[in-house]
C-alpha positions in Angstrom: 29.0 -45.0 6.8 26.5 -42.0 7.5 27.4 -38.9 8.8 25.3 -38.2 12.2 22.9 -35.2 11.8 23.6 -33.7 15.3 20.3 -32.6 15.6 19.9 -34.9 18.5 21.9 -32.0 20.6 19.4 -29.1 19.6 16.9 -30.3 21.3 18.1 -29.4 24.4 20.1 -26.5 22.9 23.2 -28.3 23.1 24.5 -25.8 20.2 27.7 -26.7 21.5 27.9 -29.9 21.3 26.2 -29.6 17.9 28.9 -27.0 16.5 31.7 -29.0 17.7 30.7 -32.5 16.5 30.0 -30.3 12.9 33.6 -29.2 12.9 35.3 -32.9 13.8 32.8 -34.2 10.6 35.2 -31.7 8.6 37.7 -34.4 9.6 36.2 -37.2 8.4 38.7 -39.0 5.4 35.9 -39.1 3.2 35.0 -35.0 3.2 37.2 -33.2 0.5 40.2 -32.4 1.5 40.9 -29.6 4.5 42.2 -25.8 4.3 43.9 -25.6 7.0 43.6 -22.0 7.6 40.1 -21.9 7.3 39.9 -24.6 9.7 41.9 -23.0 12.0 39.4 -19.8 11.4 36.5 -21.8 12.0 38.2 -23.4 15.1 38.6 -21.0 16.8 35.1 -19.9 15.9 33.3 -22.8 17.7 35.8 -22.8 20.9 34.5 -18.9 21.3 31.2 -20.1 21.0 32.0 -22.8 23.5 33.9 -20.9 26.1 32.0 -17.4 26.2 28.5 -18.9 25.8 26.5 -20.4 29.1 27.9 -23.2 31.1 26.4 -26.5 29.6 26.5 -30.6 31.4 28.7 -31.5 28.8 31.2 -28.1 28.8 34.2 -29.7 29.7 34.0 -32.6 27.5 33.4 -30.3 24.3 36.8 -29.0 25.7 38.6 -31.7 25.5 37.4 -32.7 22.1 38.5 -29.2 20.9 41.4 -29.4 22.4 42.0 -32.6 20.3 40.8 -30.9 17.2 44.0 -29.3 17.4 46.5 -32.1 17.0 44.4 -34.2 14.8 45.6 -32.2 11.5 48.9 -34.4 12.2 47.4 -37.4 13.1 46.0 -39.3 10.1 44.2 -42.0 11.9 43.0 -39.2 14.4 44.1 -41.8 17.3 43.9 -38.9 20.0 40.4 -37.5 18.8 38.6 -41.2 18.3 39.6 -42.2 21.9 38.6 -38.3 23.7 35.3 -38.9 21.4 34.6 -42.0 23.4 35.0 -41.0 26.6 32.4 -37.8 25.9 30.1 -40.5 24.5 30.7 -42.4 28.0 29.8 -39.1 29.7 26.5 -38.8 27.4 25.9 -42.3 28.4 26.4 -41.8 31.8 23.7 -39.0 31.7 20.9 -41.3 29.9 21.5 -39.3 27.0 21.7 -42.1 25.2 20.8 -40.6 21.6 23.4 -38.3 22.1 26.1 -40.9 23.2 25.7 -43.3 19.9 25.1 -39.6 18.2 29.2 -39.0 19.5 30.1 -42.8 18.6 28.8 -42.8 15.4 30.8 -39.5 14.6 34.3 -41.3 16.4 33.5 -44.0 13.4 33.3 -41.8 10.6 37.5 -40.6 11.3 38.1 -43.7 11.4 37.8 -46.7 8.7 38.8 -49.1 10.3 36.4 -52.3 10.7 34.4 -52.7 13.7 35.7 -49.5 15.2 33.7 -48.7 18.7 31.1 -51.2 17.5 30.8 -52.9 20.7 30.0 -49.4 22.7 27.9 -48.2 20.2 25.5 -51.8 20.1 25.0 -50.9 23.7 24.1 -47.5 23.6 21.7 -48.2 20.5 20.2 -50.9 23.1 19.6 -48.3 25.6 18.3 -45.5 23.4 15.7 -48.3 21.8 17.2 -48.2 18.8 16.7 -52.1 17.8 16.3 -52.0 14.2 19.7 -50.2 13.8 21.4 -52.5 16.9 20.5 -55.6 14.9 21.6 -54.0 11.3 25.0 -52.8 13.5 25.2 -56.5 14.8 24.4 -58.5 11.8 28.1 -56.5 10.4 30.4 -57.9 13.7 32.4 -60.9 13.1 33.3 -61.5 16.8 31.5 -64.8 17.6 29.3 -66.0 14.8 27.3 -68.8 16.5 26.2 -65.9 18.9 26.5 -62.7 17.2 26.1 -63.0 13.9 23.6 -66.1 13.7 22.1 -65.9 16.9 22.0 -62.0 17.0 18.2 -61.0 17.1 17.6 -63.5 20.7 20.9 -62.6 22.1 19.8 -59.0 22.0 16.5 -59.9 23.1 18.1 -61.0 26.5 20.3 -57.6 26.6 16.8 -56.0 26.4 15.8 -57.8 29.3 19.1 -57.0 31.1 18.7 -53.3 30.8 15.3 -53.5 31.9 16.5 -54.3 34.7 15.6 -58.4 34.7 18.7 -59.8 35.6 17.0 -63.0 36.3 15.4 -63.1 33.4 18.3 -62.6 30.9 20.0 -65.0 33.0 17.5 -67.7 31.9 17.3 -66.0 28.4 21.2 -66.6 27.7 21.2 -69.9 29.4 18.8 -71.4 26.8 19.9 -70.2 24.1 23.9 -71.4 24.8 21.9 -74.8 25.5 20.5 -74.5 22.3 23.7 -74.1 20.6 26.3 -76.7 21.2 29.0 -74.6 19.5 29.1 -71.7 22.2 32.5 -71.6 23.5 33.7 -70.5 27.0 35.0 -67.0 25.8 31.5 -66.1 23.8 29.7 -63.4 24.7 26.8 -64.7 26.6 29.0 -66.7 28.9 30.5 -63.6 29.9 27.5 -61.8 30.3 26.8 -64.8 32.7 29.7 -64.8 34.4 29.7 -61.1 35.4 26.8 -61.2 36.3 26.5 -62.7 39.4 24.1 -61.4 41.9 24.5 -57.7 40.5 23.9 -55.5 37.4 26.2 -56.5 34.5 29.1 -53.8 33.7 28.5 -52.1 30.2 30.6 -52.4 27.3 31.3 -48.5 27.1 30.8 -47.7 31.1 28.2 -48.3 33.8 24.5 -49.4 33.2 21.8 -47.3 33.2 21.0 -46.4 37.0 17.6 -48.6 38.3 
C-alpha cells in the first residue's frame, strides 16, 4: 500500500495538516520500528507548530488526531487513531476538499492492514475528486458483491458519476439496467440500495453527505 505524499495540503499551506499526517506515517507497521522518545520530541514538535501557528479550517481536527497520536503507542491496531482519521477525512469531504479527504483515508489504511479497511469511503471520495483510474483499480480489489462490484465495476461506477453530477434520474436508469442485465443481483447489492435511498432526493454518501448542488 503507498504511503500518501501530503503534498495535496501544501497547496493551500495546510503545513499543518501536512506535518501531522507526516508524523501518524511514523506509525505506519511497515516503517522501522519507533523511538519513542524521539517521537515524543517530534510530537510535541508538530502540536507547537499546530497550536501557536495561524488558525486553519481544519485546526481542530488536526487536534484531535494529535491528541490520538498519543495513545496510539499502546494501541497496536491504532483503533482510536484509524476511526479520529476518518472523521477529519469526513470533515475534508465535507469541504470539497476531496484530494485531501482520500489524502487522510489513504493514510488511516496504511496503520492498518487489515483488508478492505475504509475502502468503501475512500471509493467515494476518489469518485468525487475525479480520480477514476485509481476508483476502478481500488474497486477491482473489494470482494463485497462480485456480480456488481467486482465484475460489473467500471458501469456501476459510471452511474455514481452520474449521481454526483447531480443526475439522479439518470443514475436511476443507469443502475436499473444494468441489475436487469444481471439476473444474479440480489436484494442486498449495492445498486439496489443506491435505488432504494434514493427516492426523490440526493443519495446519502458512504463516508458523509454528498457534495452540495
Amino acid at each position: 500500500m503507498k504511503i500518501p505524499t501530503h503534498f495535496v495540503f501544501l497547496d493551500r499551506g495546510g503545513h499543518g495538516a501536512f506535518l501531522v499526517l507526516r508524523l501518524v506515517d511514523l506509525l505506519r507497521p511497515d516503517r522501522a520500528p519507533l523511538d519513542e522518545q524521539a517521537f515524543a520530541y517530534q510530537r510535541t514538535a508538530v502540536e507547537r507548530f499546530v497550536t501557536e501557528g495561524e488558525p486553519t479550517e481544519d485546526g481542530d481536527w488536526l487536534g484531535l488526531v494529535l491528541e490520538a497520536v498519543k495513545e496510539a503507542l499502546a494501541d497496536p491496531l491504532r483503533d482510536a487513531l484509524v476511526e479520529t482519521l476518518g472523521g477529519y477525512a469526513i470533515n475534508r469531504r465535507d469541504a470539497e476538499r476531496y484530494d485531501e479527504a482520500v489524502d487522510v483515508l489513504e493514510t488511516a489504511r496504511g496503520l492498518d492492514p487489515r483488508e478492505g479497511m475504509l475502502a468503501t469511503p475512500l471509493g467515494e471520495c476518489l469518485l468525487l475528486a475525479g480520480r477514476t483510474e485509481e476508483l476502478l483499480e481500488l474497486a477491482g480489489a473489494w470482494v463485497l458483491d462480485e456480480s456488481v462490484y467486482v465484475r460489473r465495476a467500471g458501469r456501476y461506477f459510471e452511474g455514481e458519476v452520474l449521481l454526483a453530477r447531480g443526475d439522479a434520474w439518470g443514475a436511476e436508469g443507469h443502475f436499473r439496467a444494468l441489475i436487469e442485465a444481471d439476473e444474479g443481483v440480489v436484494d442486498d447489492s449495492p445498486a439496489v440500495q443506491v435505488l432504494g435511498r434514493r427516492s426523490g432526493r440526493r443519495r446519502g454518501s458512504v463516508c458523509g453527505k454528498r457534495r452540495r448542488a
